[in-house]
ZAMARGU-4260 file (C-alpha; in steps of 0.2 Angstrom, whole numbers, plus 5000, padded with zeros to 4 digits):
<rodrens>
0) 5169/4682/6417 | 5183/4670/6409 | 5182/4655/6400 | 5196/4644/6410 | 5212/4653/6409
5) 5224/4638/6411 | 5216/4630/6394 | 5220/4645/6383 | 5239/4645/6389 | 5241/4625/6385
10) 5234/4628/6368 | 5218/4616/6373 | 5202/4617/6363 | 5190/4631/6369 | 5175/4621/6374
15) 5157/4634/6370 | 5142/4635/6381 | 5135/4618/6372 | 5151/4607/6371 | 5156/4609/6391
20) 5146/4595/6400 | 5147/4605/6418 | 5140/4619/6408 | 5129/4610/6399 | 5123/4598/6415
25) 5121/4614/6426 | 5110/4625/6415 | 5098/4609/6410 | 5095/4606/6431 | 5092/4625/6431
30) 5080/4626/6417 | 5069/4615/6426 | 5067/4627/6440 | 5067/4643/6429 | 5050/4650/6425
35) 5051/4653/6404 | 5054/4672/6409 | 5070/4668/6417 | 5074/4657/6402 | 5073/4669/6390
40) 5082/4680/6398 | 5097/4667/6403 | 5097/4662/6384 | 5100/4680/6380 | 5115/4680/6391
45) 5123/4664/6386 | 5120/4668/6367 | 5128/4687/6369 | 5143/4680/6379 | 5147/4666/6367
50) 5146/4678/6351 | 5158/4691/6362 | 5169/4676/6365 | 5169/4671/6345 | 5174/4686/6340
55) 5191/4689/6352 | 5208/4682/6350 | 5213/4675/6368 | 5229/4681/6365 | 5222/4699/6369
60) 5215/4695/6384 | 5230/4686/6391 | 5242/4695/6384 | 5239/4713/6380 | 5227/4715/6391
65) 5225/4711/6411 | 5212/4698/6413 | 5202/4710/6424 | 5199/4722/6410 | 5196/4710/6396
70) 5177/4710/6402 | 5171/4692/6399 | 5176/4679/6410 | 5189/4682/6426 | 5189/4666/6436
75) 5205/4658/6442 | 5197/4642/6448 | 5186/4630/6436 | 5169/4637/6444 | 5159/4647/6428
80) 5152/4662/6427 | 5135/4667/6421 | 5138/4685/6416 | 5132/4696/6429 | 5122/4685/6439
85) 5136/4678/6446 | 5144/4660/6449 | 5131/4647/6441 | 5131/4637/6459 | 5126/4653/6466
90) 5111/4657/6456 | 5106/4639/6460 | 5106/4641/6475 | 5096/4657/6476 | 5082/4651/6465
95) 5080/4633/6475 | 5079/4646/6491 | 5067/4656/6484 | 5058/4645/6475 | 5042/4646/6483
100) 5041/4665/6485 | 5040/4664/6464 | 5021/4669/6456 | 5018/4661/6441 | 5022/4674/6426
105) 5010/4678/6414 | 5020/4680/6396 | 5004/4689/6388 | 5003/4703/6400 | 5020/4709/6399
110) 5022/4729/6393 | 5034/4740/6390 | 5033/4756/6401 | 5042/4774/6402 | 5047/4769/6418
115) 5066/4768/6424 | 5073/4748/6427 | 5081/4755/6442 | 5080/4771/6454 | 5094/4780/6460
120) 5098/4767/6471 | 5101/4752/6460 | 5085/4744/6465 | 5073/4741/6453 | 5060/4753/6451
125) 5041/4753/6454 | 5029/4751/6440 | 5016/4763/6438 | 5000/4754/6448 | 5013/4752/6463
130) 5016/4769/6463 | 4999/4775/6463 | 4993/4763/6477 | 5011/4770/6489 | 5005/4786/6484
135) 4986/4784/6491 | 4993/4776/6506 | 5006/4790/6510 | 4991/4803/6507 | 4979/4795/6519
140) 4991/4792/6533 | 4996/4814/6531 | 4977/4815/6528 | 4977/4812/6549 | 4995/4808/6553
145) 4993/4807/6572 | 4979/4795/6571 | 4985/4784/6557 | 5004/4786/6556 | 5013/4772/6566
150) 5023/4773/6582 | 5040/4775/6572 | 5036/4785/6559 | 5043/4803/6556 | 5031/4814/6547
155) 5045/4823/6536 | 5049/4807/6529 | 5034/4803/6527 | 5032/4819/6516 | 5048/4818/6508
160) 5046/4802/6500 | 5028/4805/6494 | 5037/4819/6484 | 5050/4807/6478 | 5033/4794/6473
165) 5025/4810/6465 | 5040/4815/6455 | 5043/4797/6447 | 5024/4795/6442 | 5024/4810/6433
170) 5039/4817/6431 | 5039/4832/6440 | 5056/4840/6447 | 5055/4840/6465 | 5054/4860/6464
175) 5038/4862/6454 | 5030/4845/6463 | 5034/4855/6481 | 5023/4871/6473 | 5011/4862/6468
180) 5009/4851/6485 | 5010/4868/6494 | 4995/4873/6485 | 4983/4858/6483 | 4989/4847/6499
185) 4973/4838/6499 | 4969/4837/6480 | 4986/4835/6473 | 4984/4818/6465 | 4966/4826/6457
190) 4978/4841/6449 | 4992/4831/6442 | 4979/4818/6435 | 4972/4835/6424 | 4987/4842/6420
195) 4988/4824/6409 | 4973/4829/6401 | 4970/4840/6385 | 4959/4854/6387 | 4944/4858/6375
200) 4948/4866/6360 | 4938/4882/6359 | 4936/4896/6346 | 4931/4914/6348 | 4917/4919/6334
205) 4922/4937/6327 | 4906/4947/6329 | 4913/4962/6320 | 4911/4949/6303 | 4898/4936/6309
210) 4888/4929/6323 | 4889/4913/6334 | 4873/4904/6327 | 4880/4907/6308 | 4898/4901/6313
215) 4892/4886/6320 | 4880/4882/6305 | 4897/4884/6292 | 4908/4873/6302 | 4895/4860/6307
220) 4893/4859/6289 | 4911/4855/6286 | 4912/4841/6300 | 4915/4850/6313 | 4907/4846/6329
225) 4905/4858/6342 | 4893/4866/6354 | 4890/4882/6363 | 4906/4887/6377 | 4896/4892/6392
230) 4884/4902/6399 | 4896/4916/6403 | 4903/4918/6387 | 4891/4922/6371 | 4904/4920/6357
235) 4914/4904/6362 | 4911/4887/6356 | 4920/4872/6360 | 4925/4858/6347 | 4924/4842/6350
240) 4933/4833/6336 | 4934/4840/6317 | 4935/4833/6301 | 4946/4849/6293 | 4957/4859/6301
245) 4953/4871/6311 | 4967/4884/6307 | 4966/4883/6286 | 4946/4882/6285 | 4938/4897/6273
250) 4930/4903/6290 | 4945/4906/6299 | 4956/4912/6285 | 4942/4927/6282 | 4942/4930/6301
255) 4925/4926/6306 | 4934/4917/6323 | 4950/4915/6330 | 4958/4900/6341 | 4959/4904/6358
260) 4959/4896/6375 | 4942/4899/6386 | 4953/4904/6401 | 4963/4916/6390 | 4944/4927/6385
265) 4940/4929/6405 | 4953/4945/6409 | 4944/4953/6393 | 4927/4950/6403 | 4933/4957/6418
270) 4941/4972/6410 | 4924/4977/6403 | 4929/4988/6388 | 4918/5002/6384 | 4913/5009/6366
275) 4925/5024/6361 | 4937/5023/6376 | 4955/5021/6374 | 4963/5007/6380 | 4981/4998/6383
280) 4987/4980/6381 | 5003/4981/6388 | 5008/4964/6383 | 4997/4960/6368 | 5006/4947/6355
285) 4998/4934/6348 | 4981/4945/6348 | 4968/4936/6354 | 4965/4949/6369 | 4967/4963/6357
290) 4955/4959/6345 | 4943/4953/6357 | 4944/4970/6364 | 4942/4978/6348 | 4926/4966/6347
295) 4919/4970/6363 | 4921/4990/6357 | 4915/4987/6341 | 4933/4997/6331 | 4927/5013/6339
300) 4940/5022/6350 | 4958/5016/6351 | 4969/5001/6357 | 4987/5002/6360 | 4993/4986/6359
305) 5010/4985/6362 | 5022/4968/6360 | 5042/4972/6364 | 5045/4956/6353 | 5046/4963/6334
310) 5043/4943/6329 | 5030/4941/6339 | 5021/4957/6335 | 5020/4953/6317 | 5009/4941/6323
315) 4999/4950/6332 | 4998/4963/6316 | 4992/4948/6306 | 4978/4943/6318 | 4971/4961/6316
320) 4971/4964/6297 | 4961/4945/6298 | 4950/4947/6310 | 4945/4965/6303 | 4952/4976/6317
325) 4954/4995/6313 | 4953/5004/6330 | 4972/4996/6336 | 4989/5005/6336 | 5004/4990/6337
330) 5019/4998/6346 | 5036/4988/6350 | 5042/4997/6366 | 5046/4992/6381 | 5033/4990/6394
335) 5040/4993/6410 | 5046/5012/6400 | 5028/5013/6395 | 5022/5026/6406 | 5038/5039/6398
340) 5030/5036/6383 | 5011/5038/6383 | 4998/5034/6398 | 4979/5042/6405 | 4972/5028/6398
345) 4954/5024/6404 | 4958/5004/6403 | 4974/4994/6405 | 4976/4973/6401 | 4993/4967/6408
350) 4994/4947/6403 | 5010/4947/6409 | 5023/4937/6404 | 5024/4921/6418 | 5030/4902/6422
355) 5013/4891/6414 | 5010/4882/6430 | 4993/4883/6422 | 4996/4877/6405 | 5004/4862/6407
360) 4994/4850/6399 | 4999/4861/6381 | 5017/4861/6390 | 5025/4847/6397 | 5041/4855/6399
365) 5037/4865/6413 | 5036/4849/6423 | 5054/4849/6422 | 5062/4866/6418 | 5055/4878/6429
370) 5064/4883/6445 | 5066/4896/6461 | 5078/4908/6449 | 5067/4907/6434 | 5052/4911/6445
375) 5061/4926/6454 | 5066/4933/6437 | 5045/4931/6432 | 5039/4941/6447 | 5052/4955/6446
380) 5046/4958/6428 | 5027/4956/6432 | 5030/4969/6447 | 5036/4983/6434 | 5023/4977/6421
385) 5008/4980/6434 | 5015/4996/6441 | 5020/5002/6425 | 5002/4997/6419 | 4994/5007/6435
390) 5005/5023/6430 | 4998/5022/6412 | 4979/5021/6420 | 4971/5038/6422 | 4964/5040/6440
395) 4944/5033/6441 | 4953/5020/6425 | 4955/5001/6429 | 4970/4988/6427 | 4968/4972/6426
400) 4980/4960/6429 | 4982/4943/6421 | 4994/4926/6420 | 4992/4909/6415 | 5002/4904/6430
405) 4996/4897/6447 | 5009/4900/6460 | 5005/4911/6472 | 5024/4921/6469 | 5017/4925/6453
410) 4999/4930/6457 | 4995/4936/6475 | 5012/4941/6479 | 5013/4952/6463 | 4995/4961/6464
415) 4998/4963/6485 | 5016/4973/6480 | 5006/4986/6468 | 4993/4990/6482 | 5008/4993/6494
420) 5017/5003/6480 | 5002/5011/6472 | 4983/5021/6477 | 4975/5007/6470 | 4957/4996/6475
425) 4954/4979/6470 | 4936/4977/6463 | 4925/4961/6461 | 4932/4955/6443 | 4911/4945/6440
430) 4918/4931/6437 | 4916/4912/6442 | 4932/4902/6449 | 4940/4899/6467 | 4943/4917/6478
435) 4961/4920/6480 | 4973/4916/6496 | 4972/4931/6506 | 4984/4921/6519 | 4998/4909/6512
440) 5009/4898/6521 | 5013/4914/6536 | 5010/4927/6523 | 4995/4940/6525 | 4990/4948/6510
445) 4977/4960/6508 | 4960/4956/6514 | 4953/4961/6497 | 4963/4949/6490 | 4947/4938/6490
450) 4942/4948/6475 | 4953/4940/6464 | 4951/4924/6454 | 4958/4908/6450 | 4954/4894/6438
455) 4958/4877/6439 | 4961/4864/6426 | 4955/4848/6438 | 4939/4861/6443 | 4933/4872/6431
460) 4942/4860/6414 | 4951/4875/6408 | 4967/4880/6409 | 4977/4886/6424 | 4973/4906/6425
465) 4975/4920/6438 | 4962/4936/6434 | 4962/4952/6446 | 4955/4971/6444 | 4960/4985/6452
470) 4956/5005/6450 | 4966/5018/6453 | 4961/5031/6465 | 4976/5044/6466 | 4992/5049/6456
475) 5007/5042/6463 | 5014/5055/6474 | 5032/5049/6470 | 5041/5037/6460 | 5046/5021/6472
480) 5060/5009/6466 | 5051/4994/6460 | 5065/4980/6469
</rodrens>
């Protein structure tokens, strides 16, 4: 925008927003048809443009630059500019046009959202309560698209932008949001919503130094407030809120519990460690398994609980000597190598190393981060840590197999490739939560897979988690490239 070339070059006086009578005639007719939003924000614009003008010679403009790059006011006729809104007649125009489409603006209600001004389009972009309602709309129309879609509209597109609507409510990348709608086309809105949510905080008691009843008296005492887990675990409890901090309190320095998630205690319930046996945790760091198996066996026999990270692994050797665990052996090796190394073991936990689908509410950054190479490189290395893990199992032993993911790359596909690849037999794991996909979009897996289970944060309000047993029936008869 430009401030009437021809008077700089005579050497006229400059006229300002307020001495110009065409200005200052135009914007009083305006103001009367401007709502006080629309004022402010005009204001805003007349103020910044006059404070650019104030401090830039004319000569610059004029003469060492071309007018079209000085970036205030280009106008060869003696028509004004308003910034970026355009010529003044023009906004005018458009607001006497539209006059009676305006709703009346409510100043107290304005907000200030996470929400981009404008999509990729230039167009400005939807508020949240928009979305949402485009979002039930798109899912009841797909919910019965013959029946409800109308005449001209093409199902993929249809599908395509409630992906896009999906993606901008909760900042998703369209890789993870197409997952997630593969899985849960009907509950989708229901998984992101608790994915939003916290989990319960829960603590493990420690019964090789206390029991649940006492812990619960100390803490309560402290200002904790808590209650029992469930029914299927005896030794969890789950806080509510806490007055002292759950990680420096006297209790937990002297190891009578440990911090851990409720989902994270179910594959030590279903591998069902016996007193005196000997047993592997393939992928043990921080500890929480491992010392959970050591308190299920009561420190009799032996754990070998192995953590290729030496970092993470002084972890895991800090959680034993607290929590009073004498029955462990901490090695740093590599997994998928175990088998060279040591194996007829009678139990075997693999909590494999995966994508945290099913932790996303403690990890927003998978929303965005996660994509097809990432998950291709997880299920190669969960392949060789299960059949590695079934190799260091002696024959009658079990293996079970763990992850905090819920893709079906990482779950199903992973345990269905160790039962091509090794004599293995899924068992019933005894546990609550959904049965796993024995078909999946034109994929058959085994019929066993039923045997497997899957939690649910929007369904069972712990975290995302994938739990399957298997026993081994027969030696492999040969070694088979793991690809």
């Amino acid at each position: 925008m430009t401030m009437v070339k021809s008077a700089v070059k005579k050497g006229r006086k400059r006229l300002t927003h307020q001495e110009d009578p065409k200005i200052r005639d135009g914007v009083s007719k305006l103001r009367e048809k401007l709502t006080s939003r629309q004022k402010q924000r005009l204001k805003k614009r007349f103020l910044q443009s006059d404070e650019l003008l104030e401090n830039t010679t004319p000569h610059k403009s004029s003469d060492s630059v071309p007018a079209t790059q000085s970036g205030f006011f280009e106008n060869d006729g003696d028509e004004v500019m308003v910034d970026d809104f355009g010529r003044l007649s023009d906004l005018e125009e458009d607001i006497e046009t539209n006059a009676d489409s305006l709703e009346p603006v409510n100043e107290k209600e304005d907000m200030i959202t996470n929400l981009a001004s404008e999509d990729a389009f230039g167009k400005p972009a939807m508020d949240s309560s928009t979305l949402d309602q485009r979002i039930r709309n798109w899912l009841y129309i797909l919910s019965d698209f013959k029946n409800r879609a109308p005449a001209d509209l093409n199902r993929s597109l249809c599908v395509r932008t409630l992906i896009s609507d999906l993606c901008s409510r909760y900042s998703y990348n369209q890789f993870l949001m197409v997952k997630l709608l593969d899985l849960f086309p009907k509950e989708i809105v229901e998984v992101l919503e608790a994915n939003e949510v916290d989990r319960p905080v829960t603590i493990r008691t420690n019964t090789l130094k206390t029991r649940r009843r006492e812990l619960a008296q100390a803490l309560i005492n402290r200002g904790v407030n808590l209650d029992p887990l469930e029914p299927w675990s005896k030794v969890g409890l789950v806080v509510y809120s806490s007055q002292v901090p759950l990680g420096a309190t006297p209790e937990y320095l002297a190891g009578h519990y440990i911090l851990q998630g409720a989902s994270s205690m179910l594959p030590i319930i279903a591998l069902s460690p016996q007193l005196g046996e000997r047993i592997l945790d393939l992928c043990a760091a921080p500890g929480g398994k491992t010392t959970y198996i050591a308190q299920l066996m009561k420190n009799t026999g032996t754990i070998f609980a192995n953590e290729i990270n030496p970092n993470r692994a002084k972890a895991l050797l800090g959680n034993c000597h607290r929590m009073g665990v004498t029955n462990t052996v901490i090695c740093t090796e590599n997994g998928r190598k175990f088998p060279n190394i040591m194996s007829n073991f009678d139990r075997v936990l693999v909590d494999a190393p995966c994508s945290g689908t099913g932790i996303i509410a403690k990890d927003p950054s998978v929303k965005t981060t996660k994509n097809n190479d990432e998950i291709r490189k997880c299920v190669e290395l969960q392949k060789r840590l299960l059949v590695a893990a079934i190799d260091s199992c002696k024959v009658g032993g079990y293996v079970v197999y763990s992850t905090c993911s819920i893709l079906v790359e990482e779950n199903e596909n992973v345990v269905n490739f160790a039962l091509r690849r090794r004599k293995v037999r899924l068992e019933e794991t005894k546990l609550f939560g959904e049965k796993g996909f024995t078909a999946f979009k034109g994929y058959q897996f085994h019929p066993h897979m039923a045997r497997v289970r899957r939690f649910y944060p929007h369904k069972h309000n712990v975290d995302g988690f994938f739990v399957a047993k298997m026993k081994k029936l027969a030696a492999a008869t040969k070694e088979k490239k793991v690809s």
